[in-house]
N, C-alpha and C positions, 0 to 999 in steps of 0.2 A: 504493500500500500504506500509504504513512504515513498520506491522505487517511482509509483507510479504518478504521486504527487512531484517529485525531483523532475521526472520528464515533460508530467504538462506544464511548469514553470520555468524552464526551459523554454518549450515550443512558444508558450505564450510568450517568454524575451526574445525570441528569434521574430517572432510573428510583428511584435511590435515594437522593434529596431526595421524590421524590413518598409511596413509601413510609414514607420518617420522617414525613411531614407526615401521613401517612392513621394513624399509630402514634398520634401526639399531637392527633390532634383526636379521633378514637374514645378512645386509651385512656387520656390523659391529662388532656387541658384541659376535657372534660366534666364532670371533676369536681373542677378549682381552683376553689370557689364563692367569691366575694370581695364586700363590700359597698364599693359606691358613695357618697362623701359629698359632698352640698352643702349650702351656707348659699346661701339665696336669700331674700331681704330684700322680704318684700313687708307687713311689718307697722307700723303708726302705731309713732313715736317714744315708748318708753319701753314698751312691751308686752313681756309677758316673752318668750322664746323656744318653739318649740312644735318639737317632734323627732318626725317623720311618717318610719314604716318603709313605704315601699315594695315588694310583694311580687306576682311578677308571673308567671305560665307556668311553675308548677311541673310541670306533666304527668306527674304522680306516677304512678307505678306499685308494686307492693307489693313487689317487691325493691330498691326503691332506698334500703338501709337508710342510706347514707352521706349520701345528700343528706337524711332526714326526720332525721338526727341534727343535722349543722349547721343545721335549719331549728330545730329543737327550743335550740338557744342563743341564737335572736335576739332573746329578751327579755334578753337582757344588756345589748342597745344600748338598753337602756331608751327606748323610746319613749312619745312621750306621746298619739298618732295612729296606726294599723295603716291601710294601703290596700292593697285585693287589687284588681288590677285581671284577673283571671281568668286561667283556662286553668287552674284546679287540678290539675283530674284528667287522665291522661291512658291510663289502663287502667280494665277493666269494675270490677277489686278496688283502683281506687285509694286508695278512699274511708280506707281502715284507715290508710294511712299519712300523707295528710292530717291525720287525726286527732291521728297521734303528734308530725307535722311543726309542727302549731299549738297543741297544747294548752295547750303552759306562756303562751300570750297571752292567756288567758282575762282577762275582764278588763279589758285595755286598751281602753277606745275604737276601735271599726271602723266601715269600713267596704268591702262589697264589689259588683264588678260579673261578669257572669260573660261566657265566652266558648265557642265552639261546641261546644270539647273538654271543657267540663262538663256539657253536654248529650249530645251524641256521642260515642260510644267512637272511636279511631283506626283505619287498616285498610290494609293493603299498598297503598306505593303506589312510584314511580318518586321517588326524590330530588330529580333531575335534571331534574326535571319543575317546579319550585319555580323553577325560575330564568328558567323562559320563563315564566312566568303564575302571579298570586294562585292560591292552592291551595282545591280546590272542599271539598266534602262532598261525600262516597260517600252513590251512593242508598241503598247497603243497610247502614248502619252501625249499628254495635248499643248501640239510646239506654241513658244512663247512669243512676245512679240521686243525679238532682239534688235528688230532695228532700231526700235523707241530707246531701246536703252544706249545705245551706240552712237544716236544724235540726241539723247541727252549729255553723253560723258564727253562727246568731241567737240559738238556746239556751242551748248552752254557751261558745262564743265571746264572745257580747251584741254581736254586731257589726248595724251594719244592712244589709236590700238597698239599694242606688241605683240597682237597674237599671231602665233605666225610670222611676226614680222620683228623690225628693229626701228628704232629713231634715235635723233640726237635733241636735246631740248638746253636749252640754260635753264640753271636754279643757280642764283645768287650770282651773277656774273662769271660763274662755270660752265662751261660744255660736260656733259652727260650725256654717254653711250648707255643703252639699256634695248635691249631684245628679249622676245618671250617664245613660248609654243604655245599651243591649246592644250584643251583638257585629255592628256594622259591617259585618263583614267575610262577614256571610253574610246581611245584612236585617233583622237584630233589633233592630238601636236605631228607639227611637218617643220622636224630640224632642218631641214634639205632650207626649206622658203627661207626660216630665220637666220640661216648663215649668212644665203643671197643678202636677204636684206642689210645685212647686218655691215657685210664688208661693201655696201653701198653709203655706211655711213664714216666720215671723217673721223681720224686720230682723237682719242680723248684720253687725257688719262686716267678716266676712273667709268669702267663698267658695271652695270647688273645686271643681274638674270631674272625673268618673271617667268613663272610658272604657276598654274594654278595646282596640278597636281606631283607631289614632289617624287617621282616613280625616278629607279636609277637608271633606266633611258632618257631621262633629261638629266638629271643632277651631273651624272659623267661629263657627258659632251659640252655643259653649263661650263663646270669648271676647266674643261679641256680648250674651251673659247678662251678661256683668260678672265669669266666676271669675279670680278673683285670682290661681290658680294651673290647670295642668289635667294629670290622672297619664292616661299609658294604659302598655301594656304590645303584646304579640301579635306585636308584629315579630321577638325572638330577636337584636333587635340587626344580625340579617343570619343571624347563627348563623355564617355560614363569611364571613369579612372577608380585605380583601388587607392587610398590612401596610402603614404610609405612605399608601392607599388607602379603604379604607374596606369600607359594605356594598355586597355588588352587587346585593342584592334589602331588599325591605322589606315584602313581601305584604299590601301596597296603598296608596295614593296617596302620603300623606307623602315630601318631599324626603329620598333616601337618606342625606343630611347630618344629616340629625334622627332617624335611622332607633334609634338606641342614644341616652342621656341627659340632660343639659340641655339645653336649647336654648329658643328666645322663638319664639312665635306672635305674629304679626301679620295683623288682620283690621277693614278699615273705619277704619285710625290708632288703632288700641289694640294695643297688645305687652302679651302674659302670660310667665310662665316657663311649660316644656313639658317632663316629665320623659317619656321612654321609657322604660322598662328594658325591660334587653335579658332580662329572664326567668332561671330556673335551670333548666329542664329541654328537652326536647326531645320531639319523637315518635318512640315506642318501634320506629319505621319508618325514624326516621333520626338515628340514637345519635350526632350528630360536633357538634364544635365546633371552630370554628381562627379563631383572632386573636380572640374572644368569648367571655372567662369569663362562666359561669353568675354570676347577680347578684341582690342586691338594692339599693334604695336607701335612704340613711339621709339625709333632705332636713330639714335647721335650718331653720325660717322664723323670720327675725330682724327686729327695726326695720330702717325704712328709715336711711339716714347723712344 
């Protein structure tokens, strides 16, 4: 009898630890958004400093007034660089709040790449199914309206595409080289285009890499180009992390160790710095977050010491 009381006081701690944990990752932690800050030192001695916003999977949908308001303050952090590494949208009407989420960056220097779910609307699927295997594309998903968002980020933004492609822009009275691919994670990156492009563009001395998903058929050839630095995004960090432990998925290749933030690329005896961000938002399919606040990054690139 005692055996059997010891067990259901147990199950009832397990039962109601599980439900706290399922309260605070749906109804809380999904929307602590917090920015991420690094100085990463990859600039010649005596160059000024350059303050690059990292902004990554917002998977916007039109009621998410909380998240496009804190989005709508990130020009406070004054940056002097914007990098969307994709996953904007994540509803058919995301586009409106996109809008409101970015508008006050007009302006700043961008640039963006995109990922499936700017292309694709999202669509029922099994959670739990993310953690045995990369998450596909539904054959029957209902395409998005990616040109809206493409003359929003170029027009009124002034940002440029990278996808596929390369540019040069000034920030701060510097030339900046920076090239990207597409989304990886479903066949869309064409290294072939963004080399062309890339060696169409002028001498600089300081490049980056944009990718939306950080699989190591881009991270290699990233760092085999020479970028000095390289952003992706798409992982969600893990989105559900163990404490002390880490992510247990990172939906595709990448060491689950570099799954969320800083961390160095090495490829062929060259190391780069490698930002992840773990994203702000989620699929409106699977609303949780736990041990992984929604994020941006706020990345210093300062002289070397």
């Amino acid at each position: 009898m005692a055996a059997l009381r010891r067990a259901t006081a147990v199950l009832g701690a397990l039962g109601a630890a599980g439900a706290a944990a399922a309260v605070w990752g749906f109804g809380i932690e999904r929307h602590l958004y917090t920015v991420r800050r690094h100085v990463v030192r990859v600039l010649e001695p005596g160059e000024a400093p350059i303050r690059i916003l990292h902004i990554s999977d917002a998977h916007m949908a039109p009621w998410q007034r909380r998240k496009q308001r804190w989005m709508s303050r990130l020009v406070g952090l004054r940056p002097d660089l914007v990098i969307s590494t994709g996953d904007s949208l994540g509803h058919t009407d995301g586009i409106d709040g996109i809008r409101t989420a970015l508008a006050p960056l007009a302006g700043v220097p961008g640039v963006f790449v995109h990922g499936t779910n700017d292309i694709w609307g999202p669509g029922p699927r099994n959670p739990f199914r993310y953690f045995s295997a990369p998450s596909k594309k539904k054959p029957k998903a209902v395409r998005l309206d990616t040109a809206s968002l493409d003359a929003f980020m170029t027009d009124d933004l002034g940002w440029h595409s990278v996808d596929n492609n390369a540019t040069t822009i000034d920030v701060r009275g510097r030339r900046i080289r920076l090239f990207g691919v597409g989304d990886a994670h479903h066949g869309l990156d064409d290294l072939e285009a963004a080399e062309d492009a890339l060696a169409a563009q002028p001498e600089t001395s300081l490049m980056l890499g944009v990718a939306h998903a950080p699989y190591r058929r881009v991270l290699d050839p990233f760092t085999d180009l020479g970028a000095d630095m390289i952003f992706a995004g798409h992982t969600h960090g893990g989105q559900v992390r163990i404490p002390f432990y880490g992510a247990l998925v990172a939906n595709c290749d990448i060491p689950l160790r570099q799954a969320r933030g800083l961390s160095a690329w090495t490829h062929r005896g060259r190391t780069v710095p490698l930002n992840v961000s773990a994203g702000l938002g989620h699929s409106i399919w699977a609303p949780v977050r736990f041990a992984c606040r929604p994020e941006v990054s706020l990345i210093t690139l300062a002289p070397r010491l």
